[in-house]
VEXDREN-2710 file (C-alpha; in Angstrom, 1 decimal):
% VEXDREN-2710
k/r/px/py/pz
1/UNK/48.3/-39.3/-22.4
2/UNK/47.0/-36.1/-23.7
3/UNK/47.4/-33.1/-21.6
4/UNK/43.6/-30.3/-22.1
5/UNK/44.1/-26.8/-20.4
6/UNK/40.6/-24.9/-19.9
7/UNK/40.6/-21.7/-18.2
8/UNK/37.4/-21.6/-17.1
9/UNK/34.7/-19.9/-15.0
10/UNK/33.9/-22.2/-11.7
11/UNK/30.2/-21.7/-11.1
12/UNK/28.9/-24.8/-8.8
13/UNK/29.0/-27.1/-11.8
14/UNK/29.6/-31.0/-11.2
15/UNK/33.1/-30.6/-11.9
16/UNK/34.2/-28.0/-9.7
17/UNK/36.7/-29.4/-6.7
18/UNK/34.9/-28.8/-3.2
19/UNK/38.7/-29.5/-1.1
20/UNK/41.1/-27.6/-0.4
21/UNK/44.6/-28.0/-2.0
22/UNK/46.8/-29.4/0.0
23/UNK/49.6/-26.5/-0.1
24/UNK/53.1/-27.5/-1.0
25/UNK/55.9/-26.0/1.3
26/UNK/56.6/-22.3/1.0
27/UNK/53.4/-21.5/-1.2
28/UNK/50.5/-19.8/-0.3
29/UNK/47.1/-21.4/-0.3
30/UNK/45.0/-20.3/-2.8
31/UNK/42.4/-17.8/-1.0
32/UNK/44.1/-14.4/-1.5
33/UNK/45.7/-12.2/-4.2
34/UNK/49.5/-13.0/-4.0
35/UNK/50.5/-11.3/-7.2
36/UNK/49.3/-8.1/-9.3
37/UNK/50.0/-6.9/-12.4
38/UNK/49.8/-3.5/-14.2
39/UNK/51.2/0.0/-14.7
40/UNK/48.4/2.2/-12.9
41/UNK/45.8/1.5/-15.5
42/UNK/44.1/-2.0/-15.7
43/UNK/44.9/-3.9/-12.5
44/UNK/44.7/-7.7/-12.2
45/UNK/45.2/-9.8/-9.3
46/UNK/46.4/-13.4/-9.0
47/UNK/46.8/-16.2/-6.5
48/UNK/49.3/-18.5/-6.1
49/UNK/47.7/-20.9/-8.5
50/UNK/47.7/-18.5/-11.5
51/UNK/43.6/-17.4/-10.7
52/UNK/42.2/-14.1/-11.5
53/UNK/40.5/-13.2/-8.6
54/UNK/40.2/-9.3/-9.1
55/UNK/40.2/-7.2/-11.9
56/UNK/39.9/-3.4/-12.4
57/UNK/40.5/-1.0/-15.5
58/UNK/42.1/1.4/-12.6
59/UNK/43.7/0.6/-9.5
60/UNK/40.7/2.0/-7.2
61/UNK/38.0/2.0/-10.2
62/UNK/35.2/0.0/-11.4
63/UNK/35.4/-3.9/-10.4
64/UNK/35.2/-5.9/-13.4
65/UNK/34.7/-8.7/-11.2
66/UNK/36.3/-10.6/-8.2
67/UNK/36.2/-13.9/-6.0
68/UNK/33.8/-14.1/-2.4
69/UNK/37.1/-15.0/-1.0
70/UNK/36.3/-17.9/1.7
71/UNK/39.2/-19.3/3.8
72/UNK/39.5/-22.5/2.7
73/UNK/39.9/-22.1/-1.7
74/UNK/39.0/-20.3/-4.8
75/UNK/34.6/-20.2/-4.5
76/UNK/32.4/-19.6/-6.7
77/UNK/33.0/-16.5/-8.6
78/UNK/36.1/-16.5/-9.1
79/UNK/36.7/-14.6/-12.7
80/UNK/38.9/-17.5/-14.1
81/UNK/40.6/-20.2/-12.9
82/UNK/43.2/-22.5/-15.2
83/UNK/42.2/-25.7/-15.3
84/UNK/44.2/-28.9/-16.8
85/UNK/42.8/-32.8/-18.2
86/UNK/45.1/-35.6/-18.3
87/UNK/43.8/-38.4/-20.4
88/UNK/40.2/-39.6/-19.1
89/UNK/40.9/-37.7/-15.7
90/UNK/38.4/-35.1/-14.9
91/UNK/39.9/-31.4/-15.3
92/UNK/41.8/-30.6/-12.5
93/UNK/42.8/-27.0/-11.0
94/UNK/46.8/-25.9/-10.8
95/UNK/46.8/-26.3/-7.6
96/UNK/46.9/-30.2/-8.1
97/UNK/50.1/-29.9/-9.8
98/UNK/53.3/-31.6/-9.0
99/UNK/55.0/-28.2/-8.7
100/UNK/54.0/-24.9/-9.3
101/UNK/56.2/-21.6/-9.3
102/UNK/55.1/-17.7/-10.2
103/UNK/57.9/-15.5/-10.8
104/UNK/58.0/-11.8/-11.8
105/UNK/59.6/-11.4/-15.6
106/UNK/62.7/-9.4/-14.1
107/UNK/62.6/-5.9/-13.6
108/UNK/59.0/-5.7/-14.7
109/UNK/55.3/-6.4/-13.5
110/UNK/54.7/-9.2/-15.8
111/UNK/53.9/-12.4/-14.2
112/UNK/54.7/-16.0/-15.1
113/UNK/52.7/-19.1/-13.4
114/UNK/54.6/-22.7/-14.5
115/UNK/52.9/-25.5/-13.0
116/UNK/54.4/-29.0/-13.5
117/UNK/51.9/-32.3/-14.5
118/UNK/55.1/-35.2/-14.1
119/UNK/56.8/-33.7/-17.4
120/UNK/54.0/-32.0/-18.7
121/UNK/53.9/-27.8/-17.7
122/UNK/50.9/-25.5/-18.1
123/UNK/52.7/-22.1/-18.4
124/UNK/50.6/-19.0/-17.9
125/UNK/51.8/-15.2/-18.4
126/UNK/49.8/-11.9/-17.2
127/UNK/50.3/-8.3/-18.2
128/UNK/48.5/-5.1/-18.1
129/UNK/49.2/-2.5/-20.4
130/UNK/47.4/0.7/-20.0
131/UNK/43.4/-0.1/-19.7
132/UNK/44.1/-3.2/-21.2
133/UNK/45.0/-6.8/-19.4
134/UNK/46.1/-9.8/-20.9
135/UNK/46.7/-13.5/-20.0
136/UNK/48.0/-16.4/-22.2
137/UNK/48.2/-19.9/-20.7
138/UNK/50.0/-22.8/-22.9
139/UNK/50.1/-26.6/-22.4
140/UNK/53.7/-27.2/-24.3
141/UNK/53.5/-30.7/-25.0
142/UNK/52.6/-33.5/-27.8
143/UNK/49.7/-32.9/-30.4
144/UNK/46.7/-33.5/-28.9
145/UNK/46.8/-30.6/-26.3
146/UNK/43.8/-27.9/-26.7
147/UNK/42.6/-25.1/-23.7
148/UNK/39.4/-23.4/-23.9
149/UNK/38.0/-20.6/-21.8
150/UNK/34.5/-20.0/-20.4
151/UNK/34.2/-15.7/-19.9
152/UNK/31.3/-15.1/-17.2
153/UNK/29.2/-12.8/-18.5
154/UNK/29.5/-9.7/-16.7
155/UNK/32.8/-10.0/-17.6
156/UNK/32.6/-10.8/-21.0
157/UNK/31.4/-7.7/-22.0
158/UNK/35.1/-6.0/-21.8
159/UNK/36.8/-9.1/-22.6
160/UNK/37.6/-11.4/-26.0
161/UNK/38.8/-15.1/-26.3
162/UNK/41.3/-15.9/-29.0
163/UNK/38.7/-18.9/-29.7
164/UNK/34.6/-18.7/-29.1
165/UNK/34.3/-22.3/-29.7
166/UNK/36.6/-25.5/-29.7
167/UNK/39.6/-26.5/-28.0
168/UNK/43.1/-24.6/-28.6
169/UNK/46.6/-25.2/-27.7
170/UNK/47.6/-21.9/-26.8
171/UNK/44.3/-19.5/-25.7
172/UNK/44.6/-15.8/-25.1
173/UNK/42.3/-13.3/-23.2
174/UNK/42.1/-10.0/-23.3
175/UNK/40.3/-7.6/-21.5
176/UNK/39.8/-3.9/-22.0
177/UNK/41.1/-1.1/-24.8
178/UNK/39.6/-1.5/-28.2
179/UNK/37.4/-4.3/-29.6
180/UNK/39.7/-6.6/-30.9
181/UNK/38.7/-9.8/-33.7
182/UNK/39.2/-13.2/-32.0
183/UNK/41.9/-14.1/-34.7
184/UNK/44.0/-11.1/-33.1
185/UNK/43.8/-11.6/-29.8
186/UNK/46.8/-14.2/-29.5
187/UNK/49.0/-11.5/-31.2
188/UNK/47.8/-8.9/-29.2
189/UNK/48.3/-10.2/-25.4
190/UNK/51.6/-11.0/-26.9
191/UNK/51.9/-7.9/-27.5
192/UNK/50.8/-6.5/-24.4
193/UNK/53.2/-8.5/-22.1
194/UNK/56.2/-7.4/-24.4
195/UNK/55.2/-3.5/-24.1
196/UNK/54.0/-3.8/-20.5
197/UNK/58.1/-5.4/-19.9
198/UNK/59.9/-2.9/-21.7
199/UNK/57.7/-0.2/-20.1
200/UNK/58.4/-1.4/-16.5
201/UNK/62.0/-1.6/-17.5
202/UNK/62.1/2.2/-18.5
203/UNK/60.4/3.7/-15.8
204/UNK/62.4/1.4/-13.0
205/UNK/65.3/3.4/-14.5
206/UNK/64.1/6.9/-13.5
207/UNK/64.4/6.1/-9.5
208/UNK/67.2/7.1/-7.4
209/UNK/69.0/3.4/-6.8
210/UNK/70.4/2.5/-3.2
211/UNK/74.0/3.2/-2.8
212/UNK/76.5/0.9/-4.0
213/UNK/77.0/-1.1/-0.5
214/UNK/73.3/-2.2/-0.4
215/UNK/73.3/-5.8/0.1
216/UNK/71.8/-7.6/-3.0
217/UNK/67.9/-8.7/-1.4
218/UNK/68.0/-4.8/-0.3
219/UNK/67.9/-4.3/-4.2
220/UNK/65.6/-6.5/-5.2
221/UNK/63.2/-5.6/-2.4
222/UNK/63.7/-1.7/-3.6
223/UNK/62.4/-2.2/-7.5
224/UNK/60.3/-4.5/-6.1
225/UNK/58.7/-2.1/-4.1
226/UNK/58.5/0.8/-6.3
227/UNK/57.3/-1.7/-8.8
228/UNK/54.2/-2.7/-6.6
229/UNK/53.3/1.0/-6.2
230/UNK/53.6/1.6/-9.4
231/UNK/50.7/-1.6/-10.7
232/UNK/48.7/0.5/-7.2
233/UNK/49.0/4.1/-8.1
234/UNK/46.5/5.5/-10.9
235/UNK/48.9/6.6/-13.4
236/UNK/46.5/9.5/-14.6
237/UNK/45.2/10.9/-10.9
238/UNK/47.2/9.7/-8.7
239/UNK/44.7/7.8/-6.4
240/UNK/46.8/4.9/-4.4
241/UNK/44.8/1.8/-4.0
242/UNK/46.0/0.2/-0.8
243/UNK/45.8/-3.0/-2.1
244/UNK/43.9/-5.2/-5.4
245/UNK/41.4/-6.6/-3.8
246/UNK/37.8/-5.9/-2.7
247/UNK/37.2/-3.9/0.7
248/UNK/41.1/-3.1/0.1
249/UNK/41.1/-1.0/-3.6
250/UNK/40.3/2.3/-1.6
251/UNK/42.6/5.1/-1.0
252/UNK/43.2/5.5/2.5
253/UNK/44.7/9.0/3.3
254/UNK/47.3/7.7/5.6
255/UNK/49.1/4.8/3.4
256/UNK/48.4/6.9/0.1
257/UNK/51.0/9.7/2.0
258/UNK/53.3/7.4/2.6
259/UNK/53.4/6.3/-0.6
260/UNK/54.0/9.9/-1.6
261/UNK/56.6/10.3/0.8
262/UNK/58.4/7.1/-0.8
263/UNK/58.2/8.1/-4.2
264/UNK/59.8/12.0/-3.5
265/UNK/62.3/9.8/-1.5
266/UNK/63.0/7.9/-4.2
267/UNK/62.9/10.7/-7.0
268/UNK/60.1/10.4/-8.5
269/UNK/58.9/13.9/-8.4
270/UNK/56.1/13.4/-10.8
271/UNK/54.4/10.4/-9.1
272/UNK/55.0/11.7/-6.0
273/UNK/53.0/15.7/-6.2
274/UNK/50.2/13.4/-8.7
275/UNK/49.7/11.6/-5.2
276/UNK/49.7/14.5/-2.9
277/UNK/47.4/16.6/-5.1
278/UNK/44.9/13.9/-5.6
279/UNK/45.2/13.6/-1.5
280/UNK/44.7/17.7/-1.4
281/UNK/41.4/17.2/-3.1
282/UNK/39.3/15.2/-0.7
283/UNK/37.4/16.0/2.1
284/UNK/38.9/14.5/4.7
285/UNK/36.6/14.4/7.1
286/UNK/34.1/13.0/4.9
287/UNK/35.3/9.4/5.5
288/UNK/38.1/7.2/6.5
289/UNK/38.5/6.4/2.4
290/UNK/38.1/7.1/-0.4
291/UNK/37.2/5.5/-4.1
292/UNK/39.1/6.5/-7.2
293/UNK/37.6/9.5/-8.0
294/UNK/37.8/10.9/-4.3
295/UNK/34.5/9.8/-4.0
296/UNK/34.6/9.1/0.2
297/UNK/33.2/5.5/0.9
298/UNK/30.7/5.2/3.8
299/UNK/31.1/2.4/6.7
300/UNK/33.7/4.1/8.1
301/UNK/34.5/7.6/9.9
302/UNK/36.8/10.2/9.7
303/UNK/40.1/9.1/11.2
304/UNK/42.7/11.3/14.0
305/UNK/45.8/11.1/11.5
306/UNK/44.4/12.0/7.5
307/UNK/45.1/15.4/8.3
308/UNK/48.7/15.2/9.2
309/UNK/49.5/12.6/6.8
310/UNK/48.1/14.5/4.0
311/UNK/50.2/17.5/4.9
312/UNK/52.9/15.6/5.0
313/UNK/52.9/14.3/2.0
314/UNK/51.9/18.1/0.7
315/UNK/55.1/19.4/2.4
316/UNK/57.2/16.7/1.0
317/UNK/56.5/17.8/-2.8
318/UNK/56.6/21.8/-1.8
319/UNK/53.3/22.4/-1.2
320/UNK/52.3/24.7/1.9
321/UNK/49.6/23.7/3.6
322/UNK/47.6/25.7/6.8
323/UNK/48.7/24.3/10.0
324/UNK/45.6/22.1/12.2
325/UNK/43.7/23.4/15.1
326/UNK/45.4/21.9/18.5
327/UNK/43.1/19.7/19.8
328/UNK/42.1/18.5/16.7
329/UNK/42.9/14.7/16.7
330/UNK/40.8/14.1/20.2
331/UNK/38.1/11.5/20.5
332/UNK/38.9/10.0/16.8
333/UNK/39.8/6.5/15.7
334/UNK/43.3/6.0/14.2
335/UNK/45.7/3.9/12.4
336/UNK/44.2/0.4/14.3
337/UNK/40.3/1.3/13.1
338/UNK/39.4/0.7/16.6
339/UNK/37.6/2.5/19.4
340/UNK/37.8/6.1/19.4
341/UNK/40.0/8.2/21.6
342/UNK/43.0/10.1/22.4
343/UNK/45.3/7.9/20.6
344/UNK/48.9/8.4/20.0
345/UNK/49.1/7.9/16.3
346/UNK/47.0/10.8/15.9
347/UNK/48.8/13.1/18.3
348/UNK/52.0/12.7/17.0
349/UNK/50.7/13.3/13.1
350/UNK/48.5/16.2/14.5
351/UNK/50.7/18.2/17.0
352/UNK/53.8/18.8/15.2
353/UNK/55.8/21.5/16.8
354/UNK/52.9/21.9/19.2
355/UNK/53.5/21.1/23.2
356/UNK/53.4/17.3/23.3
357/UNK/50.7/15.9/26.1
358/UNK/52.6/14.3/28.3
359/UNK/49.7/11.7/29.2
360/UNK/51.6/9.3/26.9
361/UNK/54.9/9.0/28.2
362/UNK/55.8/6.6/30.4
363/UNK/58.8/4.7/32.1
364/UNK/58.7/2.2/29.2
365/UNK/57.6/4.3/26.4
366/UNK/55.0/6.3/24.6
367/UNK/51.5/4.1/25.4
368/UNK/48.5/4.3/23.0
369/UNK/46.1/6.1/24.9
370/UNK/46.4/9.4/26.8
371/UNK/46.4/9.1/30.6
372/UNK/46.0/5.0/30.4
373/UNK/50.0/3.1/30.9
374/UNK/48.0/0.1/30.8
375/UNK/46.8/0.9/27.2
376/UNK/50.6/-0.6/26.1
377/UNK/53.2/0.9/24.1
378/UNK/52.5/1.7/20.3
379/UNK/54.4/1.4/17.3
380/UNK/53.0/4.8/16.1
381/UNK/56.3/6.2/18.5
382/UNK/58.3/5.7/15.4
383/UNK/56.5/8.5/13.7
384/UNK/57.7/11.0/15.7
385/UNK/60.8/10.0/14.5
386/UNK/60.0/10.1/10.6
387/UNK/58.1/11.4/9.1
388/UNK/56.8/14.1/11.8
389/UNK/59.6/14.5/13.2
390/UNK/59.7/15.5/17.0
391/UNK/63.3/15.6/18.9
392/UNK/61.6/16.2/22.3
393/UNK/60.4/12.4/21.5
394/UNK/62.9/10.7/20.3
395/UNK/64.4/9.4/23.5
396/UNK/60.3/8.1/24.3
397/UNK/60.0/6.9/20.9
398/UNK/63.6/4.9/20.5
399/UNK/62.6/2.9/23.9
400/UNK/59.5/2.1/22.5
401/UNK/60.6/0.7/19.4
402/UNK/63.6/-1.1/20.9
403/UNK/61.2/-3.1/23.2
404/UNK/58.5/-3.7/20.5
405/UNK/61.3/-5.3/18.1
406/UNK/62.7/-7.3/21.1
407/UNK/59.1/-8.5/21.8
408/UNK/58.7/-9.5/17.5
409/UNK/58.8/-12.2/16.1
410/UNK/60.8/-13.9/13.0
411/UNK/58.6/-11.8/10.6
412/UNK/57.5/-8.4/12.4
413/UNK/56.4/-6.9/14.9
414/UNK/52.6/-6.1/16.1
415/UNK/51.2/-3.0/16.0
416/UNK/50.9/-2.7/19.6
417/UNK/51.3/-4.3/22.9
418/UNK/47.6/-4.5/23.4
419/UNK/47.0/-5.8/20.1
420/UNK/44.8/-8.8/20.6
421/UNK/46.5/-11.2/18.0
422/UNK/49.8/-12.6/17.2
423/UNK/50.0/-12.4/13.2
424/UNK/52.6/-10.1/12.6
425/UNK/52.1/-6.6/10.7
426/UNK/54.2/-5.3/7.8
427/UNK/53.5/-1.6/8.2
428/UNK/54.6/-1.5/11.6
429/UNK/57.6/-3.7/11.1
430/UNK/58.6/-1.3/8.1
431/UNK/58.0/2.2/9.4
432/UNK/60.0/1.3/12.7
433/UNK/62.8/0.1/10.8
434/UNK/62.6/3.6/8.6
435/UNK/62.6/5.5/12.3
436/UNK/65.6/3.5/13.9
437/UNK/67.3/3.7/10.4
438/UNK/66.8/7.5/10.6
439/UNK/67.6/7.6/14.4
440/UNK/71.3/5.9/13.8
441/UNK/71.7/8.7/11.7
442/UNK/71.4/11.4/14.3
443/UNK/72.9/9.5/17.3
444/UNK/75.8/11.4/19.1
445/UNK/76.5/8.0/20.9
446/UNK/78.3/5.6/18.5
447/UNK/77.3/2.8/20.4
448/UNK/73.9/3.8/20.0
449/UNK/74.0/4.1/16.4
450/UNK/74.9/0.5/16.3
451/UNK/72.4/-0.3/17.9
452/UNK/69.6/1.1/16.6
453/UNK/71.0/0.3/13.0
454/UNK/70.9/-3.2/13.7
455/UNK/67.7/-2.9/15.2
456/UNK/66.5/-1.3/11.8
457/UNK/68.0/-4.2/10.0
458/UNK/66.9/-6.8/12.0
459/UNK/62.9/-5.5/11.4
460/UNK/63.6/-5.2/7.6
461/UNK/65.5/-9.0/7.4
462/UNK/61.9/-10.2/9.0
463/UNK/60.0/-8.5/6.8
464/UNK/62.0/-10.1/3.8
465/UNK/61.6/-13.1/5.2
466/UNK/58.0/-12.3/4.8
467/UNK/58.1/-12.1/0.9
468/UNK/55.9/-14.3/-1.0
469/UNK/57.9/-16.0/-3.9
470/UNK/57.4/-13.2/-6.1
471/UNK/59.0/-10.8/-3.4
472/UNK/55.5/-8.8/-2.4
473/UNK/54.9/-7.8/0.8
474/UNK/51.3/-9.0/2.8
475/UNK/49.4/-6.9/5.3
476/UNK/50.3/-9.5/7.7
477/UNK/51.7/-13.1/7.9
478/UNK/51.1/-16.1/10.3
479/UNK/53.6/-16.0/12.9
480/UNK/54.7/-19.2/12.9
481/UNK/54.3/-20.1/8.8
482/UNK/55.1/-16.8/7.8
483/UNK/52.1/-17.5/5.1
484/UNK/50.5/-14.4/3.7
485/UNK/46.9/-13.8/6.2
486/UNK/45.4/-11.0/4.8
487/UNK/46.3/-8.5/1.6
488/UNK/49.0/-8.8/-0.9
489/UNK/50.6/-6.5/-1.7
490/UNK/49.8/-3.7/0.3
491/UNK/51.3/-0.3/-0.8
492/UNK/51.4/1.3/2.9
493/UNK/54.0/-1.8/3.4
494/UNK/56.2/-1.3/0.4
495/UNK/55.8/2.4/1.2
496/UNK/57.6/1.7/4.0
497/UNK/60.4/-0.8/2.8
498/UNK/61.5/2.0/0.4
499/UNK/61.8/4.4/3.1
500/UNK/63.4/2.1/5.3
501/UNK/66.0/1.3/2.9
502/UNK/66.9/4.6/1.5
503/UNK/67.6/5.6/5.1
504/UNK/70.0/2.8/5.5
505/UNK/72.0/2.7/2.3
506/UNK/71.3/6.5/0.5
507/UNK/72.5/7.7/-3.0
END
């Protein structure tokens, strides 16, 4: 039985498999990014399966090309999908495997896809170097076994096959950097994923580490985090793509300031003022995002909390910036994208050191909207806690976040009370356990502390439990699966996570 890889280009062609996979246990189906690679240059994401499905030379810059994401499988358009033929069988995507597993080279951003045909493996790797990305994928098995790729053409033009024609065992694409001769191109990627390893490796030594009591998954989840920020954050200007894929590889003032705030936590100094200037530079009340340029994107308006965010990141690096005009964050959306209004989010990012309006306290907790108990208690209390942080709230904002992590879930918490869905978030789940970390530092009440340290640990043990295999974090997760249902990774998450765990176990 001879074993054919092609990587290949699915364009509605007889062959292409209409059905969705049926999903083996733990993985995620194959509709999403799950995995990205890069250092802040060229920025590829994966799914589950080992398909490209987004690829930019620059976390928020041009699209070389992406899926139309439906939410069933891969579609049409997909840049390129691995493909395997057994015998006579018709070609068959990984997802047909016996057993599939991605994994993270350790310590680094390169990523490895094995999937299993009985004792026959397909074994992919992916890299990004630089402006240049690079996948190999291998059949390792009896003579016979060839792969071939079909390049779409819009891609093409920036990428190179280690074969034009015919059937290989071992095929190689690169895209991006310097023309390259076909008969180099297997040396090259090589090349690439050994660089991009060894580079990841030195830079994931320049961060401050947890202290030496941090529980082993604390750890991983730490480099793993500042690793994922590093593939999202444009080595050269500093513009943060929230996440790799389309509608998502925007820089959102908000989550690009945390991520700011997590790399000064974490040492980085140099990462962390690239990201606060770039942030410095936009008009803010252009848009809600920007592209990577600072170009702001239209469909969306000017939100309550950029302002506050952005000078929070500013003052974390020691830059001075111009306190806002009270009154400023009224009758704008916020952090939810919703309806306008006076929102608490943008009150507590807006008003710091100001008098606090009272119209969002209540017996319970600090509700979303001003004047309105009914509107439900917010997870945005926890930023008056860090990172505009408000003593006068703290009391407000620990009830708050007690009740919202008693009301969670085995993987997070909502934003909200009034949020309409029951998928839990990652953002929220992650800043509230970085605000009731923080708050067990400052309790006079010992008991207290415990609490609100186990609370904090609690939050981050569900988001962990949230991982996908490769240990990324989603936007948000099914509540009852825990399967990824929207963005991964998202850098406002891991953002949080490294914030969260610096407060718990600091060096």
């Amino acid at each position: 039985m001879i074993l054919i890889l092609a990587l290949s280009l699915v364009s509605g062609a007889a062959n292409t498999d209409p059905n969705p996979p049926d999903v083996p246990a733990g993985m995620t189906p194959p509709l999403l990014g799950t995995a990205v690679v890069g250092d802040g240059g060229a920025t590829a994401a994966l799914d589950a399966f080992g398909s490209v499905v987004n690829l930019r030379f620059g976390p928020g810059g041009p699209l070389a090309g992406s899926a139309r994401q439906l939410p069933a499988w891969v579609p049409e358009g997909t840049l390129f999908i691995p493909k395997v033929k057994i015998g006579r069988d018709p070609p068959q995507r990984l997802w047909r495997a016996d057993a599939i597993q991605q994994r993270y080279l350790r310590d680094t951003n390169v990523l490895r896809t094995v999937a299993r045909f009985g004792r026959r493996q397909v074994v992919e790797i992916a890299a990004a170097r630089g402006d240049v990305f690079g996948l190999t994928i291998t059949a390792p098995s009896p003579n016979g076994s060839r792969a071939f790729l079909e390049v779409p053409p819009d891609v093409g033009r920036r990428c190179v096959g280690s074969q034009e024609r015919g059937w290989v065992r071992t095929f190689s694409l690169l895209c991006g950097g310097r023309p390259v001769p076909a008969e180099r191109v297997d040396g090259e990627v090589r090349r690439i994923w050994h660089a991009a390893a060894a580079a990841d490796r030195r830079w994931l030594r320049t961060p401050r580490s947890l202290s030496p009591g941090a529980p082993q998954w604390a750890d991983r989840l730490y480099r793993r985090s500042l690793l994922a920020l590093h593939t999202l954050t444009d080595s050269r200007t500093g513009a943060v793509a929230a996440g790799a894929r389309e509608g998502w590889a925007y820089v959102w003032p908000r989550d690009a300031s945390a991520v700011a705030l997590a790399l000064d936590s974490a040492g980085l100094d140099a990462d962390s003022r690239r990201v606060a200037h770039f942030l410095l530079d936009l008009d803010l009340r252009a848009a809600a995002r920007f592209g990577g340029r600072g170009q702001p994107v239209p469909g969306r308006d000017y939100q309550g909390d950029a302002a506050g965010w952005t000078a929070a990141a500013a003052t974390a690096v020691g830059i001075r910036v111009p306190p806002m005009p009270s009154g400023s964050w009224r009758g704008l959306p916020d952090y939810q994208e919703k309806t306008p209004g006076d929102l608490l989010g943008n009150a507590i990012s807006a008003e710091l050191g100001a008098r606090f309006p009272a119209g969002f306290l209540t017996q319970q907790g600090l509700v979303r909207v001003s004047g309105e108990p009914g509107s439900g208690l917010d997870s945005a209390a926890a930023w008056a806690v860090r990172p505009f942080t408000q003593p006068a709230l703290f009391k407000a904002a620990r009830m708050t976040m007690l009740r919202l992590t008693r009301a969670g879930g085995r993987f997070g918490i909502l934003p909200g009370e009034d949020w309409p869905e029951q998928d839990p978030w990652s953002a929220p789940t992650a800043w509230t356990a970085w605000s009731l970390a923080a708050l067990s530092r400052t309790e006079d009440d010992d008991r207290g502390a415990l609490v609100d340290r186990r609370a904090a640990l609690r939050l981050l043990d569900a988001l962990r439990r949230s991982t996908t295999p490769t240990g990324l974090i989603p936007e948000r997760v099914d509540a009852v699966t825990g399967i990824p249902r929207s963005t991964t990774p998202l850098a406002w998450s891991h953002a949080f996570a490294i914030l969260a765990l610096r407060e718990l176990w600091p060096n």
